[in-house]
MIMARKE-282835 format. One line per 8 residues: for each residue x, y, z of N, C-alpha, C. Coordinates in nm, 2 decimals, always signed. Example, Ala and Ser with C-alpha at 12.3 -4.5 7.8 and 13.67 -1.06 7.14 Angstrom:
+1.32,-0.57,+0.78,+1.23,-0.45,+0.78,+1.32,-0.33,+0.78; +1.28,-0.22,+0.71,+1.37,-0.11,+0.71,+1.29,+0.00,+0.79;
# end
This chain:
-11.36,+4.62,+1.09,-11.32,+4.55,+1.21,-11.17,+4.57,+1.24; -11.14,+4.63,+1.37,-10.98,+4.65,+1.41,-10.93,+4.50,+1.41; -10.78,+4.54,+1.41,-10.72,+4.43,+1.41,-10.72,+4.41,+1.58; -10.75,+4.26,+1.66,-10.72,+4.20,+1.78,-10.54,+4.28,+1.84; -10.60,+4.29,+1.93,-10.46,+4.35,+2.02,-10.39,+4.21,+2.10; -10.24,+4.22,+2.12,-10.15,+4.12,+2.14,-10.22,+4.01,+2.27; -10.32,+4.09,+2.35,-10.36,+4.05,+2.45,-10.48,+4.00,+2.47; -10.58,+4.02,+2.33,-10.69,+3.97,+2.28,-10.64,+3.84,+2.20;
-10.54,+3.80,+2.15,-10.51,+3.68,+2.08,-10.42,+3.58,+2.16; -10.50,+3.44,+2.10,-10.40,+3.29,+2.20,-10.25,+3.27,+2.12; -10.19,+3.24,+2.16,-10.06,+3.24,+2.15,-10.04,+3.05,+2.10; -10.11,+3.00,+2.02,-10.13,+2.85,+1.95,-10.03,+2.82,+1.89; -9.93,+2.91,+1.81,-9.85,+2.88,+1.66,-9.67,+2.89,+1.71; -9.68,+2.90,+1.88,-9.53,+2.95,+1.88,-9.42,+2.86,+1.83; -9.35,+2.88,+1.72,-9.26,+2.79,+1.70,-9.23,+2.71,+1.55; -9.38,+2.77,+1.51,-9.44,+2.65,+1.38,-9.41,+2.75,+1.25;
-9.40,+2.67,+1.19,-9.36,+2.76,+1.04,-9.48,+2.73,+0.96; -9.50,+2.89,+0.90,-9.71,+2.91,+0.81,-9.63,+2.97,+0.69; -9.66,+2.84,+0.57,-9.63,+2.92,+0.44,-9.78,+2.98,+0.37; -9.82,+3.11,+0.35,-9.91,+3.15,+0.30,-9.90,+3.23,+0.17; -10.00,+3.15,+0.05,-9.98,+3.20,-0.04,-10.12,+3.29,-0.08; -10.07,+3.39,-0.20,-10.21,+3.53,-0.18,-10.17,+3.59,-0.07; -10.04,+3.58,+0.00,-10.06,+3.70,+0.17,-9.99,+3.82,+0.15; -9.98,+3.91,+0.04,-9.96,+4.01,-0.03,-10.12,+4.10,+0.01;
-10.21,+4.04,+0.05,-10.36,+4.12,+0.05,-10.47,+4.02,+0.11; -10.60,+4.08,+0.11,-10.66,+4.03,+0.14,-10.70,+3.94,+0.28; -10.74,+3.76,+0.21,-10.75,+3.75,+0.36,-10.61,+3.70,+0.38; -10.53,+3.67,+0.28,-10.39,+3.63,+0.30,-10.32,+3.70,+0.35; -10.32,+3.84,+0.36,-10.25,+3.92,+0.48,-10.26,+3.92,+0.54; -10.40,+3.94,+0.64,-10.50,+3.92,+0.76,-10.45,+3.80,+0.81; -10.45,+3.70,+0.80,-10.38,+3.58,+0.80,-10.25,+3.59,+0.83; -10.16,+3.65,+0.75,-10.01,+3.67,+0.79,-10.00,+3.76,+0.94;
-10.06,+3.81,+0.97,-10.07,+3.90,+1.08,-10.11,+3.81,+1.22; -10.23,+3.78,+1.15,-10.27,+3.65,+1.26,-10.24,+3.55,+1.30; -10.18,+3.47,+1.23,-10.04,+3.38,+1.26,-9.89,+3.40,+1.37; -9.86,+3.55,+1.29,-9.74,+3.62,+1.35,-9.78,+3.67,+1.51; -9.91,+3.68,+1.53,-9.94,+3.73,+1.64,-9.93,+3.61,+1.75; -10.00,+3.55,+1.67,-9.98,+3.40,+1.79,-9.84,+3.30,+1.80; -9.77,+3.40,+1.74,-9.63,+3.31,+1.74,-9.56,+3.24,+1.65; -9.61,+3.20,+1.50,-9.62,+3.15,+1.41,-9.46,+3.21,+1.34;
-9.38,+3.13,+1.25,-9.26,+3.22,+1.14,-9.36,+3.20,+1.02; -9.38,+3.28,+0.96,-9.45,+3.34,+0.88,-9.37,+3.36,+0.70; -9.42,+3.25,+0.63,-9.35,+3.32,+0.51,-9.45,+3.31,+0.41; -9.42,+3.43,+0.35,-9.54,+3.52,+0.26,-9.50,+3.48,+0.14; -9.58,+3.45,+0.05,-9.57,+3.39,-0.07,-9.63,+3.48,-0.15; -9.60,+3.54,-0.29,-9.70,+3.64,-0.35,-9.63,+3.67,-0.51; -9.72,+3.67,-0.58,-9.67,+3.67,-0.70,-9.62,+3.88,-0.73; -9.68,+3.97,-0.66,-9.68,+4.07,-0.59,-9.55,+4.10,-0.54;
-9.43,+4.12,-0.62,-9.33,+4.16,-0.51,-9.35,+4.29,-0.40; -9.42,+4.41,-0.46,-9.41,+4.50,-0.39,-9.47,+4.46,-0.22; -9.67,+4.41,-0.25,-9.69,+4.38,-0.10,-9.64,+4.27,-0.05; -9.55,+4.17,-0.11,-9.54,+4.06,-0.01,-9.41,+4.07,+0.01; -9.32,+4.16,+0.02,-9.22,+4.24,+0.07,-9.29,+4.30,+0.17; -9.35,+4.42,+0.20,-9.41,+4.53,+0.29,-9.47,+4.39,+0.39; -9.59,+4.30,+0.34,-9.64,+4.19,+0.41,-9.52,+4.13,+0.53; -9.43,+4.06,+0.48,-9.31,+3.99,+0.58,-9.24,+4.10,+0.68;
-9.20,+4.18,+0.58,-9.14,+4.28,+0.72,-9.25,+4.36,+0.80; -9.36,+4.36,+0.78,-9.48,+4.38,+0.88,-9.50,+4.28,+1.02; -9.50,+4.16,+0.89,-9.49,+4.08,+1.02,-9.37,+3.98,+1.07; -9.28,+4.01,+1.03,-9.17,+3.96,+1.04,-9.11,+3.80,+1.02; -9.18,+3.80,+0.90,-9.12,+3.67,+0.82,-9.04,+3.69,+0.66; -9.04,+3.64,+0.64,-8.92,+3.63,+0.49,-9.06,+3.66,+0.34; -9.01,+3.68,+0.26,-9.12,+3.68,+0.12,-9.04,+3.62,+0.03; -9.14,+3.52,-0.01,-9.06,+3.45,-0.15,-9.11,+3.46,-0.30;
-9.10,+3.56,-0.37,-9.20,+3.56,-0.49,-9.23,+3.42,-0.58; -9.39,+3.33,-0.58,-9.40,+3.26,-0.66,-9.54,+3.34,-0.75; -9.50,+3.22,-0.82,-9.65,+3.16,-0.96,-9.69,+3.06,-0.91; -9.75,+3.07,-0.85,-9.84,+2.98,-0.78,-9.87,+2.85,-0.88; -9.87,+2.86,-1.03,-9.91,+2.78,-1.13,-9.77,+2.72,-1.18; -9.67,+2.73,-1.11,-9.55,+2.69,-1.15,-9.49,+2.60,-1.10; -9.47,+2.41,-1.15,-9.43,+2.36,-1.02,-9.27,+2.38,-0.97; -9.22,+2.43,-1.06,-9.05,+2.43,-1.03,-9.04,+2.54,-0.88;
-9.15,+2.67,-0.93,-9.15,+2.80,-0.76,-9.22,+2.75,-0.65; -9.30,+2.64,-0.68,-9.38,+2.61,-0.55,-9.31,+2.51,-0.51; -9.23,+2.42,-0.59,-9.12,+2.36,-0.49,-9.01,+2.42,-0.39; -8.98,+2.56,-0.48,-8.86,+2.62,-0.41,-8.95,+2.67,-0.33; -9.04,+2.69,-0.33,-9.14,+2.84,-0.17,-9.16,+2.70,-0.08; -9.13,+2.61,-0.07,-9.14,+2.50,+0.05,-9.01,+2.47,+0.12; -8.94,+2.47,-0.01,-8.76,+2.39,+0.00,-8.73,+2.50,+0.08; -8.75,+2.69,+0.05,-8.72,+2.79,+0.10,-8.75,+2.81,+0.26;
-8.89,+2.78,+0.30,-8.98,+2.79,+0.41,-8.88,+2.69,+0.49; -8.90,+2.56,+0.47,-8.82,+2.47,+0.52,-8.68,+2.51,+0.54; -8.59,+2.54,+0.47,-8.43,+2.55,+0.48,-8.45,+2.69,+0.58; -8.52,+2.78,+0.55,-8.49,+2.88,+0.68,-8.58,+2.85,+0.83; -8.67,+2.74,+0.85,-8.71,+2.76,+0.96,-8.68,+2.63,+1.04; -8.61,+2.54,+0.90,-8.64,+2.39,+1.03,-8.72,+2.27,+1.00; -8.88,+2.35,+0.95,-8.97,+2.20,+0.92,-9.12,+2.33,+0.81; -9.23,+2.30,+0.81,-9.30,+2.36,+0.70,-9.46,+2.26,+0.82;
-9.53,+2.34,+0.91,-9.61,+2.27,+1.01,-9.70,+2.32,+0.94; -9.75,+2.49,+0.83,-9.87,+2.46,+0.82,-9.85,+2.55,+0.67; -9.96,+2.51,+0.58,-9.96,+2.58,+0.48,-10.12,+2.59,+0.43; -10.12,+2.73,+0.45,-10.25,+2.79,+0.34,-10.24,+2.83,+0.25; -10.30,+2.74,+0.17,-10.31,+2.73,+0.01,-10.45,+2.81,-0.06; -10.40,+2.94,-0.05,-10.49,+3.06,-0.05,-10.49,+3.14,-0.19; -10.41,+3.17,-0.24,-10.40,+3.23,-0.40,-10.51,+3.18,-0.48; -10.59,+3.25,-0.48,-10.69,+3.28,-0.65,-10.72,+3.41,-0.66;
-10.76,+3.35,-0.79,-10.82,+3.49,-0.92,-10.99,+3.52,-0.94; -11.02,+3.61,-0.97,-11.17,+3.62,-0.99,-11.19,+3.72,-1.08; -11.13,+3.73,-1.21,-11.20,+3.81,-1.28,-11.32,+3.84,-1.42; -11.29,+3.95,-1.39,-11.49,+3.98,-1.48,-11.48,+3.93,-1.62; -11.40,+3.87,-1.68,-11.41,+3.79,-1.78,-11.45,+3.63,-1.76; -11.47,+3.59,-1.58,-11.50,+3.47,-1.61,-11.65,+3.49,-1.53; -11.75,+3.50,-1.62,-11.90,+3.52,-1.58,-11.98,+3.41,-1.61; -12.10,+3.41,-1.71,-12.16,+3.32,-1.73,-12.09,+3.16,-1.84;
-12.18,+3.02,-1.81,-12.09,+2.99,-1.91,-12.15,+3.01,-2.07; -12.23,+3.09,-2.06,-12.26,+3.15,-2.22,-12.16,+3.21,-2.26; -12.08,+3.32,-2.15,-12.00,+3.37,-2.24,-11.82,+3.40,-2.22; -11.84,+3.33,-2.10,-11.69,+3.29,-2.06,-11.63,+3.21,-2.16; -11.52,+3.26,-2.22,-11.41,+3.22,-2.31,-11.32,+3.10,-2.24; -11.28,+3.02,-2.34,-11.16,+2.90,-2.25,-11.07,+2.98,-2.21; -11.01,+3.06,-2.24,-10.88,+3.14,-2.19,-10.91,+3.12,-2.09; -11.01,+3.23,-2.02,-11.04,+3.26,-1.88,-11.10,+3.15,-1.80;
-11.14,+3.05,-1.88,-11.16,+2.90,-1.78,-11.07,+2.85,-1.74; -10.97,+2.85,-1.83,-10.82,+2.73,-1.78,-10.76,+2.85,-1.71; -10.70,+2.98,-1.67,-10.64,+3.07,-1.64,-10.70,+3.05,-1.45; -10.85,+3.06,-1.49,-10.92,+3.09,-1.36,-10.84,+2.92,-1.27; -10.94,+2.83,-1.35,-10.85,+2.68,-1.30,-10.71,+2.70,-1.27; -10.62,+2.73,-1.35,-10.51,+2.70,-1.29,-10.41,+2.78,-1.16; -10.50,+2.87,-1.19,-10.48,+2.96,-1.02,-10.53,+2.90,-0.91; -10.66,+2.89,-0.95,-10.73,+2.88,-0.82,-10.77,+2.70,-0.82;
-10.73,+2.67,-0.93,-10.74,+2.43,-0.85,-10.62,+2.39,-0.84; -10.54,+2.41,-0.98,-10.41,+2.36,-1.02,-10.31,+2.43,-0.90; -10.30,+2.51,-0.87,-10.21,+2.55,-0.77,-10.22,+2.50,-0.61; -10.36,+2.46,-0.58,-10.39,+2.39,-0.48,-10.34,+2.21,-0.52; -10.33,+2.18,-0.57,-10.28,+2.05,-0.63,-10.10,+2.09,-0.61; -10.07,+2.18,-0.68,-9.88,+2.16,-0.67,-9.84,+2.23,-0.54; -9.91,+2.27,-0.44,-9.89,+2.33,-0.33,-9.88,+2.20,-0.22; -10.02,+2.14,-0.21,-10.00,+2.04,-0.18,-9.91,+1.92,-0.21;
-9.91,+1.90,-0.34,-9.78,+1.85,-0.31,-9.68,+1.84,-0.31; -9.62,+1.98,-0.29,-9.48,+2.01,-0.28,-9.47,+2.01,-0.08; -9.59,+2.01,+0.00,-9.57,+2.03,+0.12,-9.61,+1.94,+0.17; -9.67,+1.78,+0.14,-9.65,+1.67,+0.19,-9.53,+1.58,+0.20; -9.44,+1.60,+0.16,-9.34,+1.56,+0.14,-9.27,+1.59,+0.29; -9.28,+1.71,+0.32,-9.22,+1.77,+0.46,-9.32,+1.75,+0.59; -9.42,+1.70,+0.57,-9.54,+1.73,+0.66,-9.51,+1.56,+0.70; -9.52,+1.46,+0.59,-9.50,+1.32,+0.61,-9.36,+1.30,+0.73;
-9.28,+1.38,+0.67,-9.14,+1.33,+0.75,-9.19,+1.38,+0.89; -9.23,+1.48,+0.90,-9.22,+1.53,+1.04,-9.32,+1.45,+1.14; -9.44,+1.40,+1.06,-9.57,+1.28,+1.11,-9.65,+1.42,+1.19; -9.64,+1.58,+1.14,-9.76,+1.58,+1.13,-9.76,+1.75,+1.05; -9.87,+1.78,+1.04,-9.95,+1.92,+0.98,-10.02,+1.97,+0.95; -10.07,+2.10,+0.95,-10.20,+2.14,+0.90,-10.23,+2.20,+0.75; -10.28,+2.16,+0.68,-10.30,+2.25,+0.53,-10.43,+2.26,+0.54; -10.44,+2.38,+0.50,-10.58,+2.51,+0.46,-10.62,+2.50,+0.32;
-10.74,+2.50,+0.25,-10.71,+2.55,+0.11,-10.82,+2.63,+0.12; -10.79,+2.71,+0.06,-10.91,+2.81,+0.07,-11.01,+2.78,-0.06; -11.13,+2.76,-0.07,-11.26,+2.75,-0.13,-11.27,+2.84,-0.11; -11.44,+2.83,-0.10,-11.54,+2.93,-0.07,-11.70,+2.86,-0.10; -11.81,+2.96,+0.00,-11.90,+2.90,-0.02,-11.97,+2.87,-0.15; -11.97,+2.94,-0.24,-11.99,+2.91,-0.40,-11.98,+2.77,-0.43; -11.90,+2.72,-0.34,-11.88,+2.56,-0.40,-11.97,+2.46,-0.36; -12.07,+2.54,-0.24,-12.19,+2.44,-0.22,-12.31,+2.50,-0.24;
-12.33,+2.64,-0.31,-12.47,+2.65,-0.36,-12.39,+2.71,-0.48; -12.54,+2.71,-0.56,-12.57,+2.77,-0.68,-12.59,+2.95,-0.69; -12.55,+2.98,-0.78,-12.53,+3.12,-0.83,-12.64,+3.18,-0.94; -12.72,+3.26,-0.97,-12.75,+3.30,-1.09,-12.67,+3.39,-1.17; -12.60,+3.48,-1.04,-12.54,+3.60,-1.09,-12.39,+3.48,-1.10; -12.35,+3.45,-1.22,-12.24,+3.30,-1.21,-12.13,+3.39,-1.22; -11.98,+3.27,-1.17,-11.88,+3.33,-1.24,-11.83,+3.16,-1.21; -11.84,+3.09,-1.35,-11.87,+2.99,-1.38,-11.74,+2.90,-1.31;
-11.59,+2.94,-1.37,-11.51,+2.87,-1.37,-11.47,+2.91,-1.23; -11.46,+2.99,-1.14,-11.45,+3.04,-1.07,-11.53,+2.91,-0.92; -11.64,+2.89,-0.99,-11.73,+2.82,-0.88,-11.65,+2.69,-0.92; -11.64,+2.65,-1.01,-11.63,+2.50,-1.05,-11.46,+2.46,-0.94; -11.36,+2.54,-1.00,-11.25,+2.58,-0.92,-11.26,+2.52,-0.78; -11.34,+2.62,-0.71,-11.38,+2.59,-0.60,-11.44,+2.44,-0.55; -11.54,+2.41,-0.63,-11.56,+2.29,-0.64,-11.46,+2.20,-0.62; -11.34,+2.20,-0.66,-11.22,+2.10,-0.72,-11.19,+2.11,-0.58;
-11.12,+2.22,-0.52,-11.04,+2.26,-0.44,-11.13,+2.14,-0.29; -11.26,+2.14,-0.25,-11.35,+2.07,-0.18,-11.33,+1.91,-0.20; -11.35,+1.87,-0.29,-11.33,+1.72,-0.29,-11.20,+1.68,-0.36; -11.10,+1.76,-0.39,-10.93,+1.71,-0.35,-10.88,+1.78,-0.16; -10.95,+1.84,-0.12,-10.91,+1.84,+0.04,-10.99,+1.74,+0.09; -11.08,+1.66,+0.06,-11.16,+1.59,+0.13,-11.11,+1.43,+0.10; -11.04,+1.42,-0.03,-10.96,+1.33,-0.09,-10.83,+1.32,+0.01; -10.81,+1.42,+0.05,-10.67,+1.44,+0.08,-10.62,+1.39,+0.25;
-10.74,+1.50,+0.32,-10.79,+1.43,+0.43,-10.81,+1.34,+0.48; -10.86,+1.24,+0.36,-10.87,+1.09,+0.44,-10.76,+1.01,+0.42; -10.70,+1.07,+0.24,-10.54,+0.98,+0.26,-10.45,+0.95,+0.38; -10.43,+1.10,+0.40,-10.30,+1.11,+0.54,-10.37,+1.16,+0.68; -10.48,+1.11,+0.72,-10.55,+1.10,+0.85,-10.45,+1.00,+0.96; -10.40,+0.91,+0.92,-10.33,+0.86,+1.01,-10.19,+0.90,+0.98; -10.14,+0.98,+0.91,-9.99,+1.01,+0.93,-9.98,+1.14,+1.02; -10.11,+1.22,+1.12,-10.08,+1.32,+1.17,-10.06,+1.47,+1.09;
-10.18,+1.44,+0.97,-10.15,+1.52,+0.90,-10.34,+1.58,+0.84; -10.33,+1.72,+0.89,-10.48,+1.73,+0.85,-10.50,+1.84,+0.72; -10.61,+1.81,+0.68,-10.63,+1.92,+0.54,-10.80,+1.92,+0.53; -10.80,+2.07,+0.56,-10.93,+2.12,+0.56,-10.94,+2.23,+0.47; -11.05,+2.22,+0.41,-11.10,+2.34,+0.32,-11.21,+2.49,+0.39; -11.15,+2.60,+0.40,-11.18,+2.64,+0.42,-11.31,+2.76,+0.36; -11.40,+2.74,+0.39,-11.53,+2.81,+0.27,-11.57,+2.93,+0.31; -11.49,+3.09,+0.31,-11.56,+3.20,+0.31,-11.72,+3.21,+0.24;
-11.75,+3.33,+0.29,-11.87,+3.38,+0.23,-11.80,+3.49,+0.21; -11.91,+3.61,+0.11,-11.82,+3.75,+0.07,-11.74,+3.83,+0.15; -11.61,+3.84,+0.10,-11.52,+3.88,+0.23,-11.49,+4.03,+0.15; -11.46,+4.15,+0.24,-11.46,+4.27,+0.21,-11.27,+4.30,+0.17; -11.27,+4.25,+0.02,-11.12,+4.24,+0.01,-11.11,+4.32,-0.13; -10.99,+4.36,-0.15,-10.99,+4.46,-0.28,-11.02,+4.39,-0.39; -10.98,+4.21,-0.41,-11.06,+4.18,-0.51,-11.23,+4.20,-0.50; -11.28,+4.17,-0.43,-11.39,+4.19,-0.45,-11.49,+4.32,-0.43;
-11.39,+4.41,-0.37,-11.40,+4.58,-0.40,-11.38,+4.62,-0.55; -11.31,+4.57,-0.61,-11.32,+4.62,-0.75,-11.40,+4.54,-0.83; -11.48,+4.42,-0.86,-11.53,+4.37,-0.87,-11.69,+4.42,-0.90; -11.66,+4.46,-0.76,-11.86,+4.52,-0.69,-11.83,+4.65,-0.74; -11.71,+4.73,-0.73,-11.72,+4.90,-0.80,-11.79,+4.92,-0.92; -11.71,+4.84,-0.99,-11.78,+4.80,-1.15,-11.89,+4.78,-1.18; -11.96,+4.69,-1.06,-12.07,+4.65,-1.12,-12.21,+4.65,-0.92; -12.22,+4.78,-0.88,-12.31,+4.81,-0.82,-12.43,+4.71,-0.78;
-12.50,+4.68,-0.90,-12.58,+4.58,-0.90,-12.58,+4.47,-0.86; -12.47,+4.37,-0.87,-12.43,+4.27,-0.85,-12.40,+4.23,-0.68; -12.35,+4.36,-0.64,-12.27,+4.35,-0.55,-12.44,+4.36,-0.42; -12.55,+4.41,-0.50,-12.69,+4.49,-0.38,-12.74,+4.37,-0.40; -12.71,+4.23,-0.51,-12.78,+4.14,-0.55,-12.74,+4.03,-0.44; -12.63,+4.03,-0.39,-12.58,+3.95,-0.32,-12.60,+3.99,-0.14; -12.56,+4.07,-0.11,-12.55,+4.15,+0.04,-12.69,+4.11,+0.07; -12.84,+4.12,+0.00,-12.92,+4.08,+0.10,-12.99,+3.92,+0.11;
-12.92,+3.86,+0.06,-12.91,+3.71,+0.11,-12.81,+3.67,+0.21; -12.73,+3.80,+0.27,-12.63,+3.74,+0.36,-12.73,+3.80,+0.48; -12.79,+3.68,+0.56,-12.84,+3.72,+0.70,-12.78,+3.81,+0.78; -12.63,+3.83,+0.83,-12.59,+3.93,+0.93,-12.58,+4.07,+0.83; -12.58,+4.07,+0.72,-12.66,+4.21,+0.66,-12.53,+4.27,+0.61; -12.39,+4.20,+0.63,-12.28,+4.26,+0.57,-12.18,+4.15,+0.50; -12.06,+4.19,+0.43,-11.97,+4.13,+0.39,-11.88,+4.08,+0.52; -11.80,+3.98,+0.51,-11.72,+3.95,+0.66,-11.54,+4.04,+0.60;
-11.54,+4.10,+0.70,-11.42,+4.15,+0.70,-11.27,+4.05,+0.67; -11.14,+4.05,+0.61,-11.06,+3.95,+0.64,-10.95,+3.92,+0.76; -10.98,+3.95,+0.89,-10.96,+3.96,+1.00,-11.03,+3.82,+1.09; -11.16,+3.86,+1.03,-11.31,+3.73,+1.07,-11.23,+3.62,+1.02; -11.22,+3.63,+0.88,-11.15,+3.46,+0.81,-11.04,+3.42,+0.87; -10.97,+3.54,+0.93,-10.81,+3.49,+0.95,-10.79,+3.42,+1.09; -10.94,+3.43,+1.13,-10.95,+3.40,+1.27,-10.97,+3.27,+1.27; -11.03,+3.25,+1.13,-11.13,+3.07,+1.15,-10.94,+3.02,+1.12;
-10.92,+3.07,+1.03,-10.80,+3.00,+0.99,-10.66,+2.95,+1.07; -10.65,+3.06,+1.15,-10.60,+3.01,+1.25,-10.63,+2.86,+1.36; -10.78,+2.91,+1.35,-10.81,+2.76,+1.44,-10.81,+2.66,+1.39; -10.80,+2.63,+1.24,-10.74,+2.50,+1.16,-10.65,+2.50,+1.19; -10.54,+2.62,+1.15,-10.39,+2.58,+1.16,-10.33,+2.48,+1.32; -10.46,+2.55,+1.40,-10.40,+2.52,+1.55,-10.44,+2.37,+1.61; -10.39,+2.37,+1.71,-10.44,+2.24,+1.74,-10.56,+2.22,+1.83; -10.62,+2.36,+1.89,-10.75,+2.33,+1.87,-10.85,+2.30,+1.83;
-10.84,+2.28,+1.63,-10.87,+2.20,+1.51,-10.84,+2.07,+1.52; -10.79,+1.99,+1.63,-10.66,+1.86,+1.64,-10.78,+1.73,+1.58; -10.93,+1.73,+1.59,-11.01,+1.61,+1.53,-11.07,+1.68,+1.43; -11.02,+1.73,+1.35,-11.09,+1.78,+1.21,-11.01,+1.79,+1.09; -11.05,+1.69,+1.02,-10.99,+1.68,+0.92,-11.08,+1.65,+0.82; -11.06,+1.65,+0.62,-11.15,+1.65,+0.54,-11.28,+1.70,+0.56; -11.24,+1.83,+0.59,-11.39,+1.93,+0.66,-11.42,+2.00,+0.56; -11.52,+2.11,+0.57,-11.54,+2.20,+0.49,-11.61,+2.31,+0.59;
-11.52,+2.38,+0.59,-11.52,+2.48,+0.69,-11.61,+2.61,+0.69; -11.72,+2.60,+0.71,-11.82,+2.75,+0.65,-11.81,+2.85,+0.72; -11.79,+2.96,+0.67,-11.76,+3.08,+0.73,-11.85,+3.18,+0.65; -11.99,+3.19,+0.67,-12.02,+3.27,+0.56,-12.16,+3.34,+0.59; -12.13,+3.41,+0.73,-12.27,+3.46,+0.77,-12.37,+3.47,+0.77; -12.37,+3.32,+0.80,-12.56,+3.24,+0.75,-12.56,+3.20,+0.64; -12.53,+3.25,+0.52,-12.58,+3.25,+0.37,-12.64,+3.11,+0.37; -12.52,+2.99,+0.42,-12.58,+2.86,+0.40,-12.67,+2.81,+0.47;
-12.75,+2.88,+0.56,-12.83,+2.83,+0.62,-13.01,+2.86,+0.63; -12.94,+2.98,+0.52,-13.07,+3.11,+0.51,-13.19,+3.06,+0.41; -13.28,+3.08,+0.42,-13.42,+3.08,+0.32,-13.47,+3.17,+0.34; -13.50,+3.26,+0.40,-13.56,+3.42,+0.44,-13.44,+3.48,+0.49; -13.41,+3.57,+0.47,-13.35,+3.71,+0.51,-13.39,+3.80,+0.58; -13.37,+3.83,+0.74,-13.41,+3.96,+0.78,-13.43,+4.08,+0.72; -13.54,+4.15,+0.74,-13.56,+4.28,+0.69,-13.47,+4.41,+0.71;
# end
């Protein structure tokens, strides 16, 4: 799927500052693009110095290299966002890991349980709250965290810690949502279905099977591109999202809705 041309996209974000973390790739770039298009200052967050350099001067925001698992960097990637734009209006809390060591829990090692968690829950926890602090003052904002549908069904083909993660990430945005509902301040979880991203291109390379095991439970018969996500995400960020808060956002081409699959 091409990227939307300047005259195909709404112009929602002019003015607002989007810290996005993971926007070195994926749907975190797609996102950096789609933000910047509708007017957004854009700062790219990436543990990646090479693409989250190439990412900002693409789309013309600043890159701040963090560890997303670090709280001393994810203070400074807010304090940073803030001191150069003014205020911190929306942040997608997008960074995780998925790799092929964290599979079943027969044989998933703690390493890769706490490694997987602390990317993909714990960093959603010190992101948030390094950006409530600026969201409160201003009385209002939008934060995104990125889940995924795994967090509301079950898997055979598991990637155990990985789901659970996910899980966390759903009921601390739903937590969160109701906290600061009246300070003008929203937080929605955002729930892809398989998105066509190089993590999950090398993933499926490896393992063929896995990847034919999945695709025909997805009704529209493909993976969603990260263009498709960057689009949902934008409409959280915007304020045509303005009565939605503690949501769970599904984006996942039927999957959750499916019990037969088209032929």
């Amino acid at each position: 799927m091409s990227e939307p041309s300047s005259t195909e996209v709404c112009r929602r974000l002019v003015g607002r500052t989007a810290v996005i973390t993971g926007a070195g790739s994926g749907i975190g770039l797609a996102t950096a693009r789609r933000f910047a298009s509708e007017g957004a200052n854009v700062v790219v967050a990436d543990i990646d110095e090479g693409s989250g350099k190439a990412a900002a001067e693409e789309v013309g925001g600043i890159f701040v290299k963090v560890d997303v698992t670090d709280p001393e960097q994810v203070e400074a990637l807010f304090k940073t966002a803030y001191d150069t734009y003014g205020s911190v209006d929306i942040a997608f809390n997008n960074a995780g890991i998925s790799p092929p060591d964290d599979d079943s829990i027969l044989t998933t090692g703690l390493d890769a349980w706490r490694r997987v968690q602390d990317v993909n829950l714990t960093s959603v926890y010190l992101c948030c709250k390094a950006v409530l602090p600026y969201m409160r003052r201003q009385g209002k904002g939008s934060i995104i965290n990125t889940a995924s549908f795994v967090a509301k069904m079950g898997a055979a083909t598991s990637q155990i810690s990985y789901t659970a993660s996910k899980g966390g990430v759903l009921a601390m945005t739903r937590e969160l949502g109701v906290q600061f509902a009246r300070e003008g301040i929203r937080v929605n979880a955002l729930c892809p279905g398989p998105v066509n991203t190089p993590l999950l291109q090398e993933l499926f390379a490896k393992d063929p099977e896995r990847a034919a095991r999945r695709i025909v439970h997805i009704p529209v018969g493909r993976f969603a591109e990260p263009t498709e996500i960057a689009a949902a995400v934008a409409f959280l960020a915007s304020d045509d999202s303005s009565f939605m808060t503690a949501s769970e956002f599904l984006v996942d081409g039927g999957i959750g809705g499916a019990y037969v699959t088209p032929q």
